[in-house]
C-alpha positions in Angstrom: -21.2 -23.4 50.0 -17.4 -25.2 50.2 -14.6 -23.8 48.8 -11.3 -25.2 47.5 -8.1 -25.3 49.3 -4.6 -27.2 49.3 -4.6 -29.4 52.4 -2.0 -31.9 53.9 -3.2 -35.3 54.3 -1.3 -37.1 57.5 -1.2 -41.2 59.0 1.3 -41.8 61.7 4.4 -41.7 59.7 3.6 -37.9 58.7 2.4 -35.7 55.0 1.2 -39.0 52.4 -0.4 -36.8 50.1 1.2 -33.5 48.5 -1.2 -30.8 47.2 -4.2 -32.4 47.7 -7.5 -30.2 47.2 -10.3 -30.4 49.6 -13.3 -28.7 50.1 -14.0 -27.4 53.5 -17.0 -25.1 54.7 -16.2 -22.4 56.8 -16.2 -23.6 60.0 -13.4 -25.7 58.8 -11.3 -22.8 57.5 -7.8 -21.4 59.0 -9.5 -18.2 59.5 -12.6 -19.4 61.4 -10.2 -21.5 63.5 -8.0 -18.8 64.1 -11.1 -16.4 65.3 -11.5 -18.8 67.7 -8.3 -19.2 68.9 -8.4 -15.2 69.9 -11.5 -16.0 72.0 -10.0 -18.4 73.6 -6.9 -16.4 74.7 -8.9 -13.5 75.6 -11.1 -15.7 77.8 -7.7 -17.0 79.7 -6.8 -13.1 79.7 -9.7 -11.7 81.1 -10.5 -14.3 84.2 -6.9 -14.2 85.1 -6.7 -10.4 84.8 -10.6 -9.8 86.4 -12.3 -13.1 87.4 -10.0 -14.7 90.2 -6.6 -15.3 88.5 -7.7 -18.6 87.0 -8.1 -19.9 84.0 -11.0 -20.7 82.2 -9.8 -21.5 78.2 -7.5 -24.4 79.8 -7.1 -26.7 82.4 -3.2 -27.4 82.9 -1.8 -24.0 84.7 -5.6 -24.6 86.9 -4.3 -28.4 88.2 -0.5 -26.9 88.4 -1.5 -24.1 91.1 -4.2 -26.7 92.3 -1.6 -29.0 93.3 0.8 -26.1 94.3 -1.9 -25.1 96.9 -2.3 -28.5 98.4 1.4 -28.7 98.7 1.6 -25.6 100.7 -1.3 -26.8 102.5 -3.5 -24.0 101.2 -6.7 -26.4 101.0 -9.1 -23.1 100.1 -7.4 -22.1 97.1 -6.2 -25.5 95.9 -10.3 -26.2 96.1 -10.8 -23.1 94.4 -8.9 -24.2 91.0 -10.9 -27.2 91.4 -14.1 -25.2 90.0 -12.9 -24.1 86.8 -11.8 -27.6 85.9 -15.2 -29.4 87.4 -16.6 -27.3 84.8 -14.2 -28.1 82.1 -15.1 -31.7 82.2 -18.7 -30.9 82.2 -18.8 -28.9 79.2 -16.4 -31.5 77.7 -18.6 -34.0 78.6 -21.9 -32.3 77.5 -20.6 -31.5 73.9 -19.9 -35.2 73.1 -22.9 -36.7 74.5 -24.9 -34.3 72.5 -22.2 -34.2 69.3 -22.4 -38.4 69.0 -26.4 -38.1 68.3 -26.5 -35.9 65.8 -25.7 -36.2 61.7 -23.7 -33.8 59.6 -26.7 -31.3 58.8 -27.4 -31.8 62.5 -24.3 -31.0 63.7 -23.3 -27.8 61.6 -27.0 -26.4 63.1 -25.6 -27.5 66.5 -21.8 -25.5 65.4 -24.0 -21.9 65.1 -26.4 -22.6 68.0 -22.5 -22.8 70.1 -21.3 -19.8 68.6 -24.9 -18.1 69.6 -25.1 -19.8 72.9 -21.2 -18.8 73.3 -22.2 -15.1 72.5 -24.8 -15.1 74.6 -22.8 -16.3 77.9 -20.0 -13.3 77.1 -22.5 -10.7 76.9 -24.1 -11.8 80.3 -21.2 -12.4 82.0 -20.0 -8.7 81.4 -22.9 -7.0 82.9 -22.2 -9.0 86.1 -20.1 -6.8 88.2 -17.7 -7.5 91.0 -19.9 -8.1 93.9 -20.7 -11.6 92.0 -18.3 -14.4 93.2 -15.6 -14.6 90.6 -16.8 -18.9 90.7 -19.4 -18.1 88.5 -18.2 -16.4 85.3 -15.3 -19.0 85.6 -17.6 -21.9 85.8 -19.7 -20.1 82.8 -16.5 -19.5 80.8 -14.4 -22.9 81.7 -17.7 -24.8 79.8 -18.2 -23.0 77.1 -14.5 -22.9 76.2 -14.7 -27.4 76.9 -17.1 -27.2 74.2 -15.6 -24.9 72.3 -12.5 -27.4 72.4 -14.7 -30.4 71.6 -16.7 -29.2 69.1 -14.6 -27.7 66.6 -12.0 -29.5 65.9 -10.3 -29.5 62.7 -9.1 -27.1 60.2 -8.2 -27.8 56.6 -7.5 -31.2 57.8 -5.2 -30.5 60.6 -6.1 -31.2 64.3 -6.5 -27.7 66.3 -7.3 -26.8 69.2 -9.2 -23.5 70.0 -8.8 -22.8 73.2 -4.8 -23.5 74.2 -1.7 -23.8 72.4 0.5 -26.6 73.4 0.6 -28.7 70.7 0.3 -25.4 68.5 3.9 -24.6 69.6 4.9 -28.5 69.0 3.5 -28.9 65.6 4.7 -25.7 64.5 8.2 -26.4 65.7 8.2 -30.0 64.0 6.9 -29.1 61.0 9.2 -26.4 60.4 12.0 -28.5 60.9 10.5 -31.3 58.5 10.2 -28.1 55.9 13.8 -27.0 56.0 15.3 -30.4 56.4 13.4 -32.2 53.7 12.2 -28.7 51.4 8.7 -30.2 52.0 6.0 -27.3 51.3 3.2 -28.9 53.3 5.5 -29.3 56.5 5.9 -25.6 56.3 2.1 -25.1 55.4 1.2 -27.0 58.4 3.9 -24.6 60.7 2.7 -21.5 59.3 -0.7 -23.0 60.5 0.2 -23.1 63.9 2.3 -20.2 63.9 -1.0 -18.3 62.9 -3.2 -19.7 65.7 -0.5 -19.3 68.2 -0.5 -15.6 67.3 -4.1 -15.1 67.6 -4.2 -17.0 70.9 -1.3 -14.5 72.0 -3.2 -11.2 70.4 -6.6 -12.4 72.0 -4.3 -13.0 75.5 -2.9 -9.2 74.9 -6.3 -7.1 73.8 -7.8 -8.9 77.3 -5.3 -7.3 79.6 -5.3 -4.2 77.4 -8.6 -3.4 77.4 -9.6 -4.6 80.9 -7.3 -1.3 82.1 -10.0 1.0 79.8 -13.6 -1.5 80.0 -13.2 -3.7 83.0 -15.5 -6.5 82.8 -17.2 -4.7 79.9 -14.2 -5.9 77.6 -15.4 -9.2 77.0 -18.3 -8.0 74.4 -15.4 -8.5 72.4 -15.6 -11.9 72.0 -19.4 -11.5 71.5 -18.7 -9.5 68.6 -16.4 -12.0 67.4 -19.2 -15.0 67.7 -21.7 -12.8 66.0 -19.4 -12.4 63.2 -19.0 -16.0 63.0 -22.3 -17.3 63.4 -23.2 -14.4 60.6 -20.9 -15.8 57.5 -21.9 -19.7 58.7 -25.5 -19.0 59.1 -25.0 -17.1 55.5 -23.3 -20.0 54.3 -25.8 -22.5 55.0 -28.6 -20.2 53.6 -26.9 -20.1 50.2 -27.3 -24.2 50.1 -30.6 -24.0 50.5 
């Protein structure tokens, strides 16, 4: 079942069609999109609050106190970023060598089986407790959130990522610029956009460290609550097009 919403079309000079209508399903909705985004900032909030200080949603602060720890000669712990990222690439990897064989039908089965399989790997990884190395649930987490990344990739027609928010905070900040300088209404639909999945990157970041203090590794059923919800309305979804 799709349903119809205003999108803004972009080439490389920018918005070249105004108030455009698209169908999307829901896996390509703001909302879905933004759901995601708060599992992937809890996921950086809970394995640098209780797996390790690392993190697992993205790669750059990893290779930043990689090289940091080479630099002071701290071989160990530069090696010990290392694993998060191996498994970045992996689960990177994985999701486009399986994503490139499969159709569209194909592909949305494949979307649910991630947010199951992604459910699944939460809900294990909080009944491990802290006598297991810290390597594993940020090897488990680090490639699921790669696939994450890979997999889902756009949202009403814009570009987002899921899992970190640099170019969140750049397209935001452009776009609302464009909107105010040239009264475009897309350019501020596209920075409200952002804004929104910077903000549940941020609240997911926030309820990690909060309830981590009150749950300890327990808090991260969270997130398989929210991938339950998810799979739910998508798997609903595809029922109703039978």
């Amino acid at each position: 079942m799709y349903e119809t919403f205003a999108v803004a079309i972009f080439n490389d000079k920018g918005v070249v069609r105004v108030n455009a209508k698209e169908e999307f399903k829901i896996v390509e909705r703001l909302f879905f999109f933004a759901l995601l985004m708060f599992v992937g900032g809890f996921y950086g909030g809970y394995t640098y609050s209780l797996r390790g200080k690392v993190f697992a949603n993205a790669q750059t602060a990893n290779l930043v106190m990689m090289m940091l720890s080479f630099g002071n000669g701290d071989w160990k712990r530069g090696l010990y970023s290392f694993v998060p990222l191996t498994a970045y690439i992996c689960g990177v990897c994985f999701a486009e060598l399986l994503g490139e064989r499969l159709n569209r039908k194909n592909q949305l089965v494949f979307e649910r089986i991630l947010l199951l399989f992604e459910a699944f790997i939460s809900l294990l990884i909080g009944f491990m407790p802290a006598a297991v190395p810290d390597r594993i649930p940020q090897v488990m987490l680090s490639f699921i959130c790669a696939m994450q990344f890979t997999v889902f990739k756009k949202a009403e027609g814009l570009s987002m990522a899921t899992t970190f928010c640099t170019n969140h905070i750049r397209q935001m900040g452009v776009n609302l610029v464009k909107g105010i300088r040239d009264n475009d209404a897309n350019a501020f639909f596209v920075s409200r956009s952002h804004g929104l999945m910077l903000l549940s990157f941020c609240s997911g970041a926030f309820v990690a460290v909060s309830t981590s203090h009150v749950f300890g590794y327990y808090c991260i059923w969270i997130t398989v609550a929210v991938h339950l919800f998810l799979f739910y309305i998508t798997h609903k979804e595809s029922m109703k097009e039978i």
